[in-house]
C-alpha positions, 0 to 999 in steps of 0.5 A, a space after each residue: 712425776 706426781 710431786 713434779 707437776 702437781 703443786 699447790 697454787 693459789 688460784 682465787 678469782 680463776 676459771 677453776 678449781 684447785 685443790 685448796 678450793 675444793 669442796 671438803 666432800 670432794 677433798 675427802 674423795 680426793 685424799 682417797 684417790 692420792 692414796 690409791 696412786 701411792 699404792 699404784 692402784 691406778 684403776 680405783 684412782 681414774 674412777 674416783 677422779 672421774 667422779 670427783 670430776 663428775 660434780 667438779 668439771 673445772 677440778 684442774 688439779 684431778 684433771 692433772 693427775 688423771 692425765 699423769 695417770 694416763 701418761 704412765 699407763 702409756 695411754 698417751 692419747 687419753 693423757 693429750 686429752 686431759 692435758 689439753 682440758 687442764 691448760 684449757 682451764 688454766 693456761 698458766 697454772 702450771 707452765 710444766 704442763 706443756 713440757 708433759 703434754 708435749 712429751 705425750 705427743 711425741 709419745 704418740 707420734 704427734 711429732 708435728 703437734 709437740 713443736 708449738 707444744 715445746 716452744 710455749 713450754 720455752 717461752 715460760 720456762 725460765 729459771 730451770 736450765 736443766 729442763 730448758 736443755 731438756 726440753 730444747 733437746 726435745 724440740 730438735 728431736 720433734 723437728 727432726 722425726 716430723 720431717 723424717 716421718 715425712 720421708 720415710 726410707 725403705 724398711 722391711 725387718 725380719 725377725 731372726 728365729 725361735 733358734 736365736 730369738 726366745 719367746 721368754 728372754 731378751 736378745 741383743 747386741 748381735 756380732 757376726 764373722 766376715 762370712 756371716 755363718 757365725 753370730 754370737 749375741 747376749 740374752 738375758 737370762 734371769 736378769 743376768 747376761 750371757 753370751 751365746 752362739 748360733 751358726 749356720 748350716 745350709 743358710 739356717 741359723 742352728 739352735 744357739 748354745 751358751 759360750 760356756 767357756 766366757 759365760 760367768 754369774 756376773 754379766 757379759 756382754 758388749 762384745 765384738 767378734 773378729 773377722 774370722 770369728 776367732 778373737 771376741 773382746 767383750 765387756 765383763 762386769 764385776 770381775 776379779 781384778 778389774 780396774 773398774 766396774 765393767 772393764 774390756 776383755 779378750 778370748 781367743 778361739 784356739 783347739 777347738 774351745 775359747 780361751 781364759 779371758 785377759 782383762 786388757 788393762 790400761 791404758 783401755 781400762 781404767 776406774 770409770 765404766 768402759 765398755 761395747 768394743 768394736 775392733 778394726 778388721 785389720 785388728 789394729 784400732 778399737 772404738 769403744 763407750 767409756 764414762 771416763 773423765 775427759 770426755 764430752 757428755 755421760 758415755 763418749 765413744 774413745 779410740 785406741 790404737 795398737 802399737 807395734 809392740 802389740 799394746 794399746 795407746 792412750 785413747 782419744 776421745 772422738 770428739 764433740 762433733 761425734 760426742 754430745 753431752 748425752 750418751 754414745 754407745 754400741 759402737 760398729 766400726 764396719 770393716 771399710 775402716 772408714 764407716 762407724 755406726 753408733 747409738 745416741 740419745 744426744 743427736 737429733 732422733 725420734 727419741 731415746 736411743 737411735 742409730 747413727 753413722 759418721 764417717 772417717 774423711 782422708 783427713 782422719 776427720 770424722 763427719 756430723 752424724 747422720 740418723 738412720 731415719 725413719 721407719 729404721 729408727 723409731 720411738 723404741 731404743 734401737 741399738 747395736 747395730 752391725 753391717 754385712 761386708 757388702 753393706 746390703 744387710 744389717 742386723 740390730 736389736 729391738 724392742 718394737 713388738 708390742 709383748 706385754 705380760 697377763 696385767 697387759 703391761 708392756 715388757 719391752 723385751 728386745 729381739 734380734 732383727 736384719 733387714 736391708 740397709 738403705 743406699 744413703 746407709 751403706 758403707 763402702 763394700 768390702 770383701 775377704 779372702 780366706 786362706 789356709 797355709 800349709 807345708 806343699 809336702 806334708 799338708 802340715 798346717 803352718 801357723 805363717 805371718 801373714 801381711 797385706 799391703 796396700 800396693 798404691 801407698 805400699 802401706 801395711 793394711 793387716 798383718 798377724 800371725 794365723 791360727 795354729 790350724 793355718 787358716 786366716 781370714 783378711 776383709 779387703 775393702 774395694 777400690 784399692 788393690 793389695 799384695 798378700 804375703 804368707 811366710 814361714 821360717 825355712 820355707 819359701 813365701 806364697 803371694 797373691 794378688 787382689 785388684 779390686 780397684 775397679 771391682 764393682 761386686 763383693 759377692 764372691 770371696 777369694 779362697 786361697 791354698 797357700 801352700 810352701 815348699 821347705 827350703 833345702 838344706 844345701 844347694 847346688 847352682 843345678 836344678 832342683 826337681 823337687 821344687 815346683 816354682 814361686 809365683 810373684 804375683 806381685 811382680 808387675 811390669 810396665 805394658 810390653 816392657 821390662 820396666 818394674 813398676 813401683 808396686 813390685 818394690 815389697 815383693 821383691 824386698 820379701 825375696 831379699 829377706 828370705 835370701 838374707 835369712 837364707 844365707 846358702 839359698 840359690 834360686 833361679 828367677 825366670 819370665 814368662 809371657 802370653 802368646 801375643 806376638 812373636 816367639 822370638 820377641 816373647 822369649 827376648 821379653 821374658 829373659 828381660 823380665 827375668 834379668 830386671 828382678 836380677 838386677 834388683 836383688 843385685 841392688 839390694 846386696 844379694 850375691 849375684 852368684 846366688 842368682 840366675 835367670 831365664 826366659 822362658 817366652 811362651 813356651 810354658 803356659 799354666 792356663 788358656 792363653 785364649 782368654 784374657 784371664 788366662 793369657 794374665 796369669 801366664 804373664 809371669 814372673 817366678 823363682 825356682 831354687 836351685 
């Protein structure tokens, strides 16, 4: 910083006096002083130049480094001070003069004050184009954080605890489950990073452990939990077999420990640094920060997509209105798959790093990036933010306390915050369902696929093989509807039914048992007693008629398949109303109802001696056809096999 402002410069004929035009005494002193900032003794240095200064007031090169020195201890007030005195003296001695003073004025939250500052540095700066980048960067971030300072948002963040926050280490980077109970964040442990785990137990946060299983002496970090907290991709350094310096890895969660991790490989990896991954809620696109060539600026944001042979597609970098030629990084991609969060030092903020979102238009577009705004964002590098499914709380790291070691040096030691995300921040919200799957007879659990649709478009949003105990866990954004699907060879499919395309609260999530009954080995066209009906939750019909809507169509195409599979399977489809009219009109409702699905699986080439049908009217309620819950769940379609 030194050698960058303080040159020699001829200076006879002008108001003040320069290190060439000093007396010999007080070159002498001032010789004293270089030495004494070489070493780093800073308060020996500001008391020789105050003397120099003493019998010289118009030494404007002392008066130059006192401020630098002031600049470095971050007394940012004192340095204004002095820069203001020196360019009082000479106002063209050192143009450069004015992009320090206004970097010191931002440091000082003088927003409004460094803009005149930065654009009489731009008026005489000229041959530098790095700095005049530099420093018209700067500019649009002074405009930005004065205007912002103005209008400050709701902001009130709340130091996680001692169980998750050390006094002595740095926390960062916080990944939670879709329930909240689970956290999993990096600490810097004797300068190396580590992940470590913290759940809660009746709404406290437990002691945080070390994930033994991933934790290595290289680091690990810029990592990413899955919905259900059973996936972690994460980013490890300097491993072996590694395509580059920091490569992304996953680890799976099964029998009770974490899995060896595997390098994902190319195309994700590559020789240049990638890192910070962020993981759709369906499991099926992944944002992450790479350095890669092709991009726009230093670390870019990329995006790859699983392919129905489970690897992933060349990434794609997200673009420039996104990108910028600083660096983005931490991505968050919130479970509404059309919200991403970021870091960026390259976008209008109150500088260094500050927290940005864009997002994802029905056109795959994304949009320009909006700052969090102030107080969210500050002068502190704020980062690796991550949202609640409802959007209403967010957590982040940061390193706005003021801890400073015994010399009173700042530490800048990052903690881990939440607070309440402002309206114009939230995502959509998005709740989940949690599940498990299970053999009706045995309780066995069943490790089942399961696949969500979305019934408007009849698009698969998510579809994976669950866990060995049989638990799943779907996030399900709001203002769609969606058919679930959970099946298993040999045993009859489970289905339920999420219409969310009015629901205004995310508060509560949908806890299913999907339990499925064995399919016989043979079958006679007699009833079965020993097999409890189906429910076709997704089987819907236009009001008061046996027309089938559009949406029953994947319901319906699950029941041909499992009778395709299922080549000596028979079953008997029955209807069933509420008690809204007469028991005759019900009963004559009911066996239409019955008969159309009938009809449907004719179409799709099933055997119609493999089939019946019945009505069954109102005669069988399984809920209170009081209410109009019940009287909807009673309103409904099955099969039983035969």
């Amino acid at each position: 910083m030194f050698q960058l402002l303080v040159q020699a410069s001829s200076a006879f004929g002008q108001s003040y006096t320069t290190r060439t035009t000093l007396s010999p005494k007080l070159q002498k002193q001032f010789e004293k002083v270089r030495a004494q900032v070489d070493a780093k003794a800073f308060t020996e240095a500001k008391t020789g130049l105050n003397k120099i200064l003493q019998e010289d007031p118009n030494f404007i090169d002392g008066i130059i480094w006192l401020a630098n020195i002031h600049y470095d201890e971050q007394d940012y007030p004192q340095a204004i001070k002095s820069y203001q005195a020196a360019l009082q003296l000479g106002p063209d001695y050192q143009p450069r003069l004015y992009y320090q003073l206004a970097l010191a004025q931002m440091r000082a939250d003088d927003f409004a004050g460094s803009i005149p500052t930065w654009n009489q540095f731009l008026q005489r700066e000229k041959k530098n184009p790095e700095l005049i980048q530099r420093a018209q960067r700067n500019r649009a971030d002074a405009v930005f954080a004065a205007e912002a300072i103005k209008n400050p948002l709701p902001f009130q963040p709340e130091k996680l605890p001692p169980s998750i926050n050390s006094p002595e280490h740095a926390e960062f980077l916080p990944s939670l489950s879709a329930d909240g109970q689970t956290m999993v964040f990096s600490r810097l442990v004797q300068g190396q990073e580590d992940f470590f785990v913290s759940k809660k137990k009746e709404g406290i946060w437990q002691t945080a452990e070390p994930l033994v299983e991933l934790n290595t002496p290289f680091n690990e970090a810029g990592h990413c939990l899955s919905p259900d907290g059973k996936t972690l991709y994460y980013t490890g350094c300097n491993q072996a077999k590694s395509l580059g310096g920091c490569d992304i890895y996953v680890s799976y969660y099964r029998d009770s420990s974490w899995t060896a991790p595997a390098n994902l490989g190319a195309p994700i990896n590559s020789g240049a640094w990638e890192s910070l991954p962020s993981i759709s809620a369906a499991g099926r696109a992944m944002i992450f920060a790479s350095d890669r060539a092709g991009g726009v600026g230093g670390r870019d944001l990329w995006l790859s997509r699983q392919l129905p042979d489970g690897k992933w597609s060349a990434p794609r970098n997200l673009g420039a209105k996104v990108n910028t030629k600083g660096d983005e990084q931490a991505p968050f991609l919130h479970p509404d798959g059309a919200t991403l969060y970021f870091m960026s030092n390259g976008h209008p903020g109150m500088g260094g790093f500050d927290l940005y979102l864009t997002r994802l238009d029905s056109a795959g577009n994304w949009s320009v990036p909006q700052n969090l705004g102030y107080p969210i964002n500050t002068r502190a590098n704020e980062g690796a933010l991550a949202v609640s499914l409802d959007g209403s709380r967010a957590w982040f790291s940061t390193d706005m306390e003021d801890t400073r070691n015994a010399e009173g040096i700042k530490l800048g030691r990052s903690d881990i915050y939440s607070f309440i995300l402002p309206e114009i921040n939230r995502p959509k919200m998005v709740t989940f369902a949690r599940g498990k799957v299970f053999d009706l007879q045995t309780q066995t659990p069943l490790a089942a696929e399961v696949e969500v649709l979305e019934l408007a478009s009849r698009k698969v949003f998510y579809k994976a093989k669950v866990a060995e105990d049989g638990t799943f866990l779907v996030c399900l954004p709001l203002g769609q509807n969606y058919a679930l699907n959970a099946s298993f060879p040999g045993y009859t499919f489970y289905s339920a039914n999420f219409a969310l395309a009015e629901v205004r609260s995310a508060d509560q999530a949908y806890e299913l048992s999907a339990g499925l009954q064995a399919l016989p080995q043979t079958s006679d066209l007699v009833a079965n007693k020993d097999q409890a009906p189906v429910v076709l939750r997704n089987v819907f019909f236009e009001t008061a008629s046996a027309a089938l809507r559009q949406e029953s169509g994947p319901e319906l195409d699950h029941l041909a398949d499992l009778l395709n599979q299922n080549p000596n399977l028979r079953i008997q489809i029955n209807g069933h109303t509420d008690n809204v009219g007469t028991d005759a009109d019900n009963l004559r409702l009911s066996e239409q109802r019955a008969k159309a699905v009938y009809t449907y699986l004719v179409g799709k080439g099933i055997a119609a001696e493999r089939l019946a049908y019945k009505g069954f009217g109102e005669t069988q309620p399984i809920a209170d056809n009081n209410t109009e819950e019940g009287r909807k769940v009673n309103r409904r379609t099955e099969f039983v096999v035969l």
